[in-house]
C-alpha positions in Angstrom: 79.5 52.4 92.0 77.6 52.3 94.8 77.1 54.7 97.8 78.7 52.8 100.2 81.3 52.0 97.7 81.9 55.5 97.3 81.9 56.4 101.1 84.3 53.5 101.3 87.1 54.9 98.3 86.7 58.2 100.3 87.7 56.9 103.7 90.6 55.3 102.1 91.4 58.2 100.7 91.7 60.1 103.6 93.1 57.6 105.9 96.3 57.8 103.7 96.1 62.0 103.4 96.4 61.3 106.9 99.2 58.8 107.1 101.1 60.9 104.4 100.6 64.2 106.6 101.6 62.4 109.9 105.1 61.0 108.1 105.6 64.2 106.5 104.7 67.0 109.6 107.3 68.0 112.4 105.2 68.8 115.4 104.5 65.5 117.1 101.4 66.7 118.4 100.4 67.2 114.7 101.9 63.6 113.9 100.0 61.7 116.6 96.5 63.6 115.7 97.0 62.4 111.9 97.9 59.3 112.7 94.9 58.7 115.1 92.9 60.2 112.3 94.2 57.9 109.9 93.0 55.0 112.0 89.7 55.8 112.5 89.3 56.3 109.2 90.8 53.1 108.5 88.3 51.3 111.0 85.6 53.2 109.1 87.0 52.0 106.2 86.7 48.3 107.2 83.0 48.6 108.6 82.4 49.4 105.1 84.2 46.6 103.5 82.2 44.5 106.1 78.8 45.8 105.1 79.5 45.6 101.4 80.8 42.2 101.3 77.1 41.0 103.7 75.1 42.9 101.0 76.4 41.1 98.1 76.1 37.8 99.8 73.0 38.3 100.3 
């Protein structure tokens, strides 16, 4: 596995902690911050995917 690889697991990993904590938490502030969180993780996520699938075209 390979270090973006791994940065890329990671950042799916936490962009469903956050989902999971935004479904699950009763303060709506709380909600809206995870969920926000979970999306920018989610972009980071994608970047990732991006920049893995250009290096093994290459």
């Amino acid at each position: 596995m390979t270090d973006l690889e791994a940065k890329l697991e990671r950042f799916e990993t936490l962009a469903a902690e956050c989902e999971l904590i935004s479904k699950l938490t009763s303060d709506g502030a709380k909600r809206e911050l995870y969920l926000r969180l979970g999306l920018h993780y989610r972009e980071l996520a994608g970047d990732i995917r991006t920049m893995v699938a250009t290096k093994d075209a290459a």
